[in-house]
N, C-alpha and C positions, 0 to 999 in steps of 0.2 A: 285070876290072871286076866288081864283087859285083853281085847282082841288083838290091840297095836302090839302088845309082848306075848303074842303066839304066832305073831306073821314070821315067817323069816326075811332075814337080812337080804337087800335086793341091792344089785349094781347099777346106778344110772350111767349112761353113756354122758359127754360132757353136754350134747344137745339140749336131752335131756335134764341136766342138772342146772345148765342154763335159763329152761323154761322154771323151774321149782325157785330158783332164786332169783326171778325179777331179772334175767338180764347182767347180773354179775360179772360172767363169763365172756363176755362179748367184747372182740377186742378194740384196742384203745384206738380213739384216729391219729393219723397220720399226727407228727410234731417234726418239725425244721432239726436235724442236726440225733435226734436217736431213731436208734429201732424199735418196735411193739415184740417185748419177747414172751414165749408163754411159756408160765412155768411148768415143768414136769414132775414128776410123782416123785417123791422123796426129796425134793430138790428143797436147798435150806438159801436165803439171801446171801450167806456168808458164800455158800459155793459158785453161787450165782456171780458177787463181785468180782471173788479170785477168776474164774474162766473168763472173765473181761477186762479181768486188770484193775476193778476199779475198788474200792472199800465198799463196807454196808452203809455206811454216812453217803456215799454218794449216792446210790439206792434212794436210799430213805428220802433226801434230795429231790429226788428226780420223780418220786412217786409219795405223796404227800396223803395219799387215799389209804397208806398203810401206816396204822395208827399204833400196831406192834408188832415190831421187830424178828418175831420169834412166831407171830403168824402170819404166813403165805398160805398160798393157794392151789393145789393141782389145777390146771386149767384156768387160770388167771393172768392176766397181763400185766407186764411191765415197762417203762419206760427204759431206754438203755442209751447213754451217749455212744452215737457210732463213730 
């Protein structure tokens, strides 16, 4: 057994997970006309659309950084027409 499969499993805060991924997590600047939303834990883009009204196409639209559909981000930013 390697010593990375006898650690155990540890929780990074999002600051944390921020510095491990280069800045990933870091929110979006300002754009004329949306809000910067962050996504939360369990949250799927489909749920996202419906609480704003808008489809996942318009999502996908609006955030061109996310290349699949079906992968989001706890602690990740999105753009949102306000």
């Amino acid at each position: 057994m390697s010593e990375l499969e006898n650690k155990e499993a540890i929780e990074l805060s999002l600051d944390e997970l921020n510095e491990v991924a280069g800045g990933a997590f870091k929110p979006l600047p300002p754009k004329t006309g949306f809000i910067v939303y962050q996504i939360s834990k369990g949250e799927t883009l489909g749920r996202i659309a419906k609480r704003f009204g808008y489809t996942v196409k318009d999502l996908l639209n609006w955030n061109p950084k996310i290349v699949d559909k079906n992968k989001i981000y706890y602690g990740d930013y999105l753009y949102i027409r306000a």
